[in-house]
N, C-alpha and C positions, 0 to 999 in steps of 0.2 A: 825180393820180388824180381823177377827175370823180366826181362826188357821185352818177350814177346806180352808176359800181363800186361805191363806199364800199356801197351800198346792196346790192347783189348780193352780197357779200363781207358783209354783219350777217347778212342774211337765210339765208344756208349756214352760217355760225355758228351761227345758234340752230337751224336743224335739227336740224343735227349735235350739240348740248349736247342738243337732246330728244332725239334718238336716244341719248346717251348715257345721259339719265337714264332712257330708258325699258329701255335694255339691262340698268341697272344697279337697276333695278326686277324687271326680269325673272330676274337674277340672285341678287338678294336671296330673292326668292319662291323659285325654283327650289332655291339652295345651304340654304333653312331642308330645304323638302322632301328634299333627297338626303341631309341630316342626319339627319331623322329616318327613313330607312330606313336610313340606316347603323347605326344605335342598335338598330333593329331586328334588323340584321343580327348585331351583337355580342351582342344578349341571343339572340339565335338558336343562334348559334355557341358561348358559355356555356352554354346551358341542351342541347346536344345533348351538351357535353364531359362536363359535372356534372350528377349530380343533383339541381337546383335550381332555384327559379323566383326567374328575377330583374326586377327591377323599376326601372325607372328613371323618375326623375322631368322635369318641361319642361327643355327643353334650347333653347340660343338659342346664336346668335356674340355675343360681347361688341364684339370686332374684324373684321378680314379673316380671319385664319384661328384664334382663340384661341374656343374654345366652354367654356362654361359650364351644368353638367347639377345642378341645385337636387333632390338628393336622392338615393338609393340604396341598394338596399335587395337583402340575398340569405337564402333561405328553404329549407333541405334539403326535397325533396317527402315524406323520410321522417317528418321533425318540422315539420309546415306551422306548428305554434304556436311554433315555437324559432329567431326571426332570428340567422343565423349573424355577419352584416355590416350594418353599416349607416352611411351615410354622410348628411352636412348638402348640402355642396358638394363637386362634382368639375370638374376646368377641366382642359384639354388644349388643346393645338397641331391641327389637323387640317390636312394638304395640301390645299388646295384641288382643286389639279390632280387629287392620286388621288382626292377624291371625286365629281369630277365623269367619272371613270376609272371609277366603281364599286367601287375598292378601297382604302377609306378609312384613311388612314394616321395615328393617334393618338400625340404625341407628348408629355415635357414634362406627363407628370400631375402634376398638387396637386390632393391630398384635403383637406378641411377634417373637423374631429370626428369623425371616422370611427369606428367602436367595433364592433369583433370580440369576438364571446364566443364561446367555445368550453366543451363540457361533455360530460362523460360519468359516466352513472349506474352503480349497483352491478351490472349484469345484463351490462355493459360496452359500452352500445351511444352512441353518437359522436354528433354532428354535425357534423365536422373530417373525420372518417378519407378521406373520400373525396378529399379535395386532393390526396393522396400515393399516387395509383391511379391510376396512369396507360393507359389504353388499351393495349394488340396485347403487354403484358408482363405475366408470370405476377405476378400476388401473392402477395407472401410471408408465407407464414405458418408458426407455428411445426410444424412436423413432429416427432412425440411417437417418431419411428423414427428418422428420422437428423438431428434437430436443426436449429435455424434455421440458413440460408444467411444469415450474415452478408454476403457478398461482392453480392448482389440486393437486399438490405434498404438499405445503403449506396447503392448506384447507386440505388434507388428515389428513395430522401431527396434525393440529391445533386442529379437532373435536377429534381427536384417542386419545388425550393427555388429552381436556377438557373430552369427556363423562367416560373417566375411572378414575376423579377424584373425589374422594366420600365427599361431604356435610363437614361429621364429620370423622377424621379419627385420629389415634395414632399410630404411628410405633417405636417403639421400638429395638432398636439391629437389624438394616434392613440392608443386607450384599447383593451390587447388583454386580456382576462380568459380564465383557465381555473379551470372546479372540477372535483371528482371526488370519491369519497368518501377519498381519500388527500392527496389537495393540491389547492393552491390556489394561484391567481398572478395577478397584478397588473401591468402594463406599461403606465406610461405614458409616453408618447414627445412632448415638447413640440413637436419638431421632429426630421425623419431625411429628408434629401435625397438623393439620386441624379441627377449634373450630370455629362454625357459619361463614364458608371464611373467616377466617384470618390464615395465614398460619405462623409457625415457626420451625426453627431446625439447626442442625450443622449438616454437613457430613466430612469425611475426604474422597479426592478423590485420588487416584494412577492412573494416564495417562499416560502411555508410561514412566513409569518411573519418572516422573513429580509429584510432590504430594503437592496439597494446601487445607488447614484446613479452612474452609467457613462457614457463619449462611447466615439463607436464613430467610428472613422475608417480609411478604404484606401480599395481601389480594387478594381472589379469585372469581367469579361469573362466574362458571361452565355456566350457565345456557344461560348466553348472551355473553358466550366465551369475558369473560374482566378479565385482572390480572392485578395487580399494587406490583411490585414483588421488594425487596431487596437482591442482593447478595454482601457482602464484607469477607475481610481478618478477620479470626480470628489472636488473640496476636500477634496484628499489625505486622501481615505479608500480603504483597501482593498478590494476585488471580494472576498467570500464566495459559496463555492459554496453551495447551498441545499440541493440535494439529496443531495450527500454527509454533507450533516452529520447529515439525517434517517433517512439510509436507515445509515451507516456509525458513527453518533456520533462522524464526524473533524469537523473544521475546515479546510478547505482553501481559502485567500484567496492573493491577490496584488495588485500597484500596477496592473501591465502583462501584458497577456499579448498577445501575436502571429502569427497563424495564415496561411499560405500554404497554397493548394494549388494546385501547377502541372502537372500531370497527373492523367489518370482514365481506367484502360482495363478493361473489362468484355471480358475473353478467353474462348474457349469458351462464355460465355453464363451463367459460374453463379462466376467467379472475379474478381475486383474487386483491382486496380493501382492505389494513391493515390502519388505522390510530394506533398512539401511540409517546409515549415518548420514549426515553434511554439517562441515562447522568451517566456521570464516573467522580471519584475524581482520581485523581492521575494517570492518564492513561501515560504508558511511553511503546516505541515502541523500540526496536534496532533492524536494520538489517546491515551488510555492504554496500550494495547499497544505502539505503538511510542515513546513518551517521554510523561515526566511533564511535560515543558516544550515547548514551542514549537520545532521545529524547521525553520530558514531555509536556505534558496538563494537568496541576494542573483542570483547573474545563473545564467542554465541554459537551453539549446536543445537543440532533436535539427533534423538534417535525415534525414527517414525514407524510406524504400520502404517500403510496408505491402501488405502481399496479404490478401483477404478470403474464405472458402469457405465451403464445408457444414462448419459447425462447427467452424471454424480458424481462425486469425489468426498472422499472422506478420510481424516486422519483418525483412527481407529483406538480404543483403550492401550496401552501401551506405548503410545509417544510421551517424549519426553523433553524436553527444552528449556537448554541452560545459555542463559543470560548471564555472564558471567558467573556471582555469587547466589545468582537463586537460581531455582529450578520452578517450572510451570509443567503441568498437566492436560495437554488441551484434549479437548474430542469434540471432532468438526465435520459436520455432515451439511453437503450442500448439491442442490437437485436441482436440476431445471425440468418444468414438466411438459410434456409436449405441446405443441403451436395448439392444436386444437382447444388445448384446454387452458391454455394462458389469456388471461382475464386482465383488460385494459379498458382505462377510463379518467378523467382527469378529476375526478371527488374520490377515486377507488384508491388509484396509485402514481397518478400523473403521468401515466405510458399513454402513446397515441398509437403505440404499435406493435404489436405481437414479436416482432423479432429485435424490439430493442434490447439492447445489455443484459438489462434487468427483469423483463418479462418470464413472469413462470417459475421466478428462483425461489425457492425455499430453503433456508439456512437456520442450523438449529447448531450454538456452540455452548461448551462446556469449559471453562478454565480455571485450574486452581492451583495454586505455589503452595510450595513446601512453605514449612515455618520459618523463616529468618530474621535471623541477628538484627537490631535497627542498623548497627555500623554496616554489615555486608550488602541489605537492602540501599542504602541511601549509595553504596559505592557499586552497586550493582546499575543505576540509571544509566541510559545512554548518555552521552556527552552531545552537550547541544541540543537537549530535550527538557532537561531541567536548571538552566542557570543558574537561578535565585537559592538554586538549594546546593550548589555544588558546594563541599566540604564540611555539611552539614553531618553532625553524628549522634547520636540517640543511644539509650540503653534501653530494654527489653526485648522481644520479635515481633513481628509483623506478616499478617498470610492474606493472601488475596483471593479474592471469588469472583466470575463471573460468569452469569446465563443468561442466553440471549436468545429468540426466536424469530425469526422475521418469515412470513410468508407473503411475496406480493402480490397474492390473488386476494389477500385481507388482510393489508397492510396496516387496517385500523387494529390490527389483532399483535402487535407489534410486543414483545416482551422484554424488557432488561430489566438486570439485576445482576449489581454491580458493588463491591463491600471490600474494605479493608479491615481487617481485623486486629486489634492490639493487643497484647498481655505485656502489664508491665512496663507499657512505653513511654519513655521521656526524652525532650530531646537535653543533650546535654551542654552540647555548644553550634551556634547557627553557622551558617555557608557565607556565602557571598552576601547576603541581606539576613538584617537582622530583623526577625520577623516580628517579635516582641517591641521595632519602634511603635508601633502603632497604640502602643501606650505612651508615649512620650510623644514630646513638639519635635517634630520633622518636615522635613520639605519634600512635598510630591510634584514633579514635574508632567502634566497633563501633554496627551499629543493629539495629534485630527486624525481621520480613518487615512491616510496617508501614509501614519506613523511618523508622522514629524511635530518636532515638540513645537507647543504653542507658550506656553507659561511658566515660573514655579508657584505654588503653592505655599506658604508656610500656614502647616495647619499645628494651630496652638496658639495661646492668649498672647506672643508677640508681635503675632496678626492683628491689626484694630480690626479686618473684616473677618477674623473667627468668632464663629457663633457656637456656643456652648450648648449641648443636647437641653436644658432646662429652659434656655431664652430661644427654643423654636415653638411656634404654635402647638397647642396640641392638636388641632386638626390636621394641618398639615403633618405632622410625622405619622396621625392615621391615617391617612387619605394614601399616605403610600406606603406603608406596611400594606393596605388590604390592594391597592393595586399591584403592585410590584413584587411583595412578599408575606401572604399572609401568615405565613408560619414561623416567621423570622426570629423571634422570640423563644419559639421550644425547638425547630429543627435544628441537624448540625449540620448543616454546612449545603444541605442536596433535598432534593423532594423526586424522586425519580419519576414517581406519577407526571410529573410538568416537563420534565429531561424526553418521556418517552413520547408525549403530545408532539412537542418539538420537532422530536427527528421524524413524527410522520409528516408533519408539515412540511419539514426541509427534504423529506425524500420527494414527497407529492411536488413541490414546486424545483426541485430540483436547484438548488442555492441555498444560503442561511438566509429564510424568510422570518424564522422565530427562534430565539434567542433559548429561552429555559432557564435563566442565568437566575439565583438565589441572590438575593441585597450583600450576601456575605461572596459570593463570585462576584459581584459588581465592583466589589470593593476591593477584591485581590487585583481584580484584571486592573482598576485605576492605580492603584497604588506600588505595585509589584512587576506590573507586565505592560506590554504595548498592547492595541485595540486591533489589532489584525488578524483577523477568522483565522487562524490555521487551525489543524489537529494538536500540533503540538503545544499553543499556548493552550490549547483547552486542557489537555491532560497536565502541565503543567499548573494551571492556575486550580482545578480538582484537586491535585495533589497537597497545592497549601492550604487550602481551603480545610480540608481534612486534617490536616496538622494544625489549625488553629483554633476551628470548633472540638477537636477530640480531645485538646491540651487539656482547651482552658486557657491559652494562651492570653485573650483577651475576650472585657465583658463585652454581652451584646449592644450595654449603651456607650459603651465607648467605638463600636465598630459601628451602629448608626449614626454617629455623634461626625467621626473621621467622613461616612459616605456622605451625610448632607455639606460637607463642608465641602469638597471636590468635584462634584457630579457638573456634569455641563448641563446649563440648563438654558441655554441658547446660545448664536454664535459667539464667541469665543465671551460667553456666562457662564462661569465658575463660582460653585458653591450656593449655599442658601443666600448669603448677607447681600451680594449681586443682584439676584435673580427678585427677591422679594425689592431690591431699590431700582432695577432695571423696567420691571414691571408696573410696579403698584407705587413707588416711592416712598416706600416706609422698611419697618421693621421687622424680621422675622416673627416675632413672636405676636405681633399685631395684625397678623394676615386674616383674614372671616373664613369660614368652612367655603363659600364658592371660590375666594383667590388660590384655596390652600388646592381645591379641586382641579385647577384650571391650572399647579403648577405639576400637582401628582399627574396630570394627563399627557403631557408634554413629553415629559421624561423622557420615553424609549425613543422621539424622532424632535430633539430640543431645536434643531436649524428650520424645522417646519412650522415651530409658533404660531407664523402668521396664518397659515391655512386653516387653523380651525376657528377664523371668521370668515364672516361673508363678506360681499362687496359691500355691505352697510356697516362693517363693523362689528357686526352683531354674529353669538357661537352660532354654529352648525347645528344642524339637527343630530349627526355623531356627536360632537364633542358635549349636547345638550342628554344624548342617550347615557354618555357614558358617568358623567355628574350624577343621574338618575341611580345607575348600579352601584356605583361606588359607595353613596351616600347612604342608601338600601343596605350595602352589605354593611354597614359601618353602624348604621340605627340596628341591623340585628343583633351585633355583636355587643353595641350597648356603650359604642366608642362615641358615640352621638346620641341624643335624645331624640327621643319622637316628633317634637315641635321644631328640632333643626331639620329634620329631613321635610315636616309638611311645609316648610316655611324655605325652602332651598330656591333662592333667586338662580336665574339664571342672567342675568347683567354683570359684566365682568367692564368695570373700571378703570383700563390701561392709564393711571395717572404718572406714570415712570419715562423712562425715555423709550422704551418700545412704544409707543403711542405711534413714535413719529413715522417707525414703519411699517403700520395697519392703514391702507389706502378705504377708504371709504367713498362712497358715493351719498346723494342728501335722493334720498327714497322719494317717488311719484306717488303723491297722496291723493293725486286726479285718477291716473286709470288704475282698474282692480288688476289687481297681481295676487298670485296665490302665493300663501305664505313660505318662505325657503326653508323653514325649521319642520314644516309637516312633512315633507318628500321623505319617501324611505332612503333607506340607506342598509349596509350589509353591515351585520352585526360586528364587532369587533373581534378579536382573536381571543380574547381573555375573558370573553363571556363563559365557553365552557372550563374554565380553571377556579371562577368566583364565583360560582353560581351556588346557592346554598346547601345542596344536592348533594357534592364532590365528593368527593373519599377525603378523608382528614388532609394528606399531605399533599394534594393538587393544589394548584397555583405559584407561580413566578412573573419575573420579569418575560413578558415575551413576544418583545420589539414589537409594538402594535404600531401597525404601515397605519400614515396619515389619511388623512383623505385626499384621493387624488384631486390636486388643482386641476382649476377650467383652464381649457388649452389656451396657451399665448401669456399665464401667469411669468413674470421671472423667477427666479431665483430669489430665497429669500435674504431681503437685504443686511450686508454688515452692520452690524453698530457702532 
């Protein structure tokens, strides 16, 4: 090559290197400029969506296509004084190519310090609410006629949440605050990435006070609104709910909880289709009402079909819920039906008010378990729900049913149906109590509604005061089979017809006003369990109950025989041998049909004895009512003769040491007075459950309230 090419060939070189570098000058200058009308275009496009002004700070390429925007900042136009958002640094990916296209394509966000504060005042007005307002769709709001459409409020949230979550994102020292004149919340998030929908991060959150250190880990598809999400306890500490605990006084935490949703269809326009998963490790519940102690679900999912409407909610055929080792079927459909048509009344449903809780709801469920192993059944209980049964194990299976209907416009219309079913069951060796003592001489230690022990018990002939089922009257052990349990003898364990009287009375009065409880629950609850209303001793003391009458475990006169020997039958009166020498001063098996009357009435309120006399000593015209029915169902039955019931005294003899606490007055034989035993009175509770009428399996125990004492009475006195 000759030195004049070599020469031609530098000289088109550097041309071409200034051409390059002036292209790439010209490119520089131009890609700043089409940035910043991009930026502009976005605040353009923000600020048309939202009502807000937003503001963006210099924006530069750090690289070829990596930009970097040094601040940001968003401002409701309704509260121009109250920054919603605000950001240090923000960096993103930009195509080149689409911005020089005109349609700038932003990818690959990291925010730096970013800090959202959200607030709303007492008058209830926001500076948030508008995120979850979406354009060309009705907003939902509560409708005071037919009630929030839950099914639209869903779909709102759901799309509001999915379209503002971006592809690729990095947050960084992300600080989100909310106040209100109710709560307050705190989130800080050191770090929460989004890398091709996979999602990860730790936050530290402060709820009401409440504060749990959390990592959030899945995977996301904005696109077909699907998430398969992880949230558990950091430095194994457990997740507390915040607002359950303020709004409900529960406690409800867990390790792990796991949420899918893989479907979402908005049919007709006003009815909302979620399928998905949720399963939780270590899920533990407290409240007073339903247990005095910590109630655990080591492992528990449901896979759901849920439907959402005007005023309904339903888990749909296809749920499924696993409890450990069983599985259940539920289908749960529940309405509230509009103000106008919600029907309130205190004989109807105890509502005083069209927008209480409960007004207008009508719930119809369905639930049924797979067939299970007795072993996987009894190790499938929560922990801290069944005690007495814990390490209990059985040979055959066991399946559960239940159906239930409640409408509060006709609450008297109330339906349960509720059954455990056996094949094959036995148990093979007991838990923590051996349920089988109760064939043998044992000690039961009795408590007060307190839940603090009063006594023990030794029930069995080492007792001088045990009384053996032969040496009690016979009136007396009728006079309270037909009060307390007339079926006691053939039923097993339940009579649901008296279970379902019950829960209308305890909805209508809103408390445990009546009990329901079978001589054989009576008998569990003294024996096996404390005397304190929860849910959970109630399903508890069910559960043994069912394993003893479906055994065969033990005879029915050995399990009357144990309940007269334990029952309180006045302040701290325990047992038959007491109660018949505290009152009368003799022996059980010498009581007459009126003492035996006068002890079967007592029963359900034993501290109130003394109320059902008068100021003379002399019964009441109730406690004289109720002698009448009792005695009546008992001559039907044939438990008595005909000439005990026409010959049924009503003078009751305290010749015992209760005597001394019946105040009397000596009656004015000078001026007329009308007699106290004629004045009405309101029937008792247990009239519609003994009445001769009933369906076969109506009647129970069910806590019949005394007569309220005349004001200024005390308390009734100790012994």
């Amino acid at each position: 090559m000759t030195s004049a090419t070599k020469r031609k060939i530098g000289i088109g070189l550097g041309i071409l290197a200034a051409l390059l570098l002036l292209g790439l000058g010209v490119f520089l200058f131009k890609r700043q400029q089409l940035l910043d009308a991009a930026l502009q275009q976005v605040k353009a496009k923000v600020e048309r969506k939202y009502p807000v002004v937003l503001t963006l700070g210099p924006a530069r390429f750090t690289d070829l296509n990596t930009v970097q925007l040094d601040g940001m900042s968003m401002v409701p136009r309704a509260t121009p004084t109250d920054t919603l958002l605000r950001t240090q640094g923000v960096r993103a990916s930009l195509s080149v190519r689409s911005l020089f296209a005109g349609r700038p394509v932003f990818s690959n966000l990291e925010i730096d310090n970013a800090r959202l504060s959200a607030r709303k005042n007492a008058a209830g007005q926001d500076n948030y609410s508008f995120l979850i307002q979406k354009k060309k769709q009705p907003t939902v709001r509560r409708d005071t006629t037919k009630g929030t459409n839950y099914g639209l409020l869903a779909n709102q949230l759901l799309e509001a949440t999915f379209d503002n979550i971006p592809d690729e994102a990095d947050f960084q020292n992300f600080l989100v605050t909310y106040q209100s004149p109710r709560h307050q919340a705190r989130l800080t998030m050191p770090r929460l990435s989004i890398e091709d929908g996979d999602i990860s991060g730790q936050l530290t959150a402060v709820v009401d006070s409440v504060e749990n250190r959390v990592g959030v880990q899945g995977r996301i598809d904005a696109g077909d609104y699907e998430v398969d999400a992880r949230v558990f306890g950091l430095n194994r500490r457990p997740v507390v709910l915040p607002y359950v605990q303020r709004r409900y006084g529960a406690r409800v935490q867990f390790d792990t909880i796991r949420v899918s949703l893989t479907e979402k269809d908005l049919s007709g326009g006003d009815e909302l289709t979620v399928k998905g998963t949720a399963s939780a490790a270590n899920f533990i519940v407290n409240h007073p009402k339903l247990s005095d102690s910590d109630v655990r679900f080591p492992r528990g999912g449901i896979d759901f079909v849920a439907r959402l409407g005007q005023a309904s909610f339903a888990l749909e055929k296809g749920t499924r819920v696993l409890l450990n080792k069983m599985e259940f079927f539920p289908e749960v459909s529940v309405r509230r039906l509009p103000v106008p048509e919600r029907i309130i009344g205190k004989n109807i449903n105890g509502l005083t008010n069209r927008n209480q809780l409960l007004a207008g709801v009508q719930l119809k469920l369905q639930v049924e378990s797979g067939e299970t192993k007795a072993n996987d059944f009894f190790a499938s209980l929560p922990e801290g729900m069944f005690e007495t049964l814990e390490g209990t194990q059985g040979e055959g299976t066991l399946k559960y049913r239940l159906a239930a209907e409640l409408d509060m416009n006709k609450l008297d219309s109330l339906k349960f149906n509720s059954g455990l079913q056996a094949t094959k069951f036995r148990i093979t060796r007991f838990g923590r109590e051996d349920l089988s003592k109760l064939n043998q001489e044992f000690p039961v230690t009795v408590y007060n509604d307190k839940g603090d022990s009063v006594k023990t018990i030794l029930v069995g002939p080492s007792n001088p005061e045990f009384t053996p089922y032969n040496e009690v009257s016979d009136y007396l052990k009728a006079a309270i089979m037909t009060a307390e349990d007339p079926r006691f003898l053939t039923h097993r364990g339940f009579m649901e017809k008296a279970f379902v009287k019950s829960a209308i009375q305890n909805i209508k009065e809103r408390r445990f006003a009546r009990g329901g409880s079978t001589i054989s629950m009576q008998l569990v609850k003294n024996v096996f369990l404390t005397r304190k209303k929860t849910i959970v001793r109630k399903a508890e003391e069910a559960l043994i109950v069912w394993i003893i009458e479906n055994t065969r475990l033990v005879s029915k006169e050995r399990m009357f025989e144990v309940y007269l020997n334990i029952i309180e039958w006045g302040p701290k009166i325990y047992g038959v041998h007491e109660a018949s020498e505290f009152y009368f001063d003799k022996r059980p098996t010498n009581l007459t049909l009126t003492e035996s009357l006068y002890l079967a009435s007592i029963i359900p309120k034993p501290k109130y004895y003394r109320y059902s006399f008068n100021q003379y000593g002399e019964l009441r015209g109730s406690a004289r009512y109720f002698y009448r029915l009792i005695a009546g169902l008992m001559a039907r039955k044939g438990l008595i003769s005909q000439d005990d019931y026409d010959n049924l005294g009503y003078a009751i003899n305290l010749d015992g040491p209760a005597r001394r606490f019946i105040v009397t007055a000596t009656r004015d034989t000078v001026r007329t007075v009308s007699p106290a035993d004629s004045a009405q009175f309101e029937p008792l509770n247990l009239i519609d459950l003994l009445g001769g009428q009933t369906a076969p399996d109506a009647g129970a125990n069910q806590e019949v309230q005394p007569p309220t004492p005349p004001a200024g009475n005390e308390p009734p006195a100790k012994p």
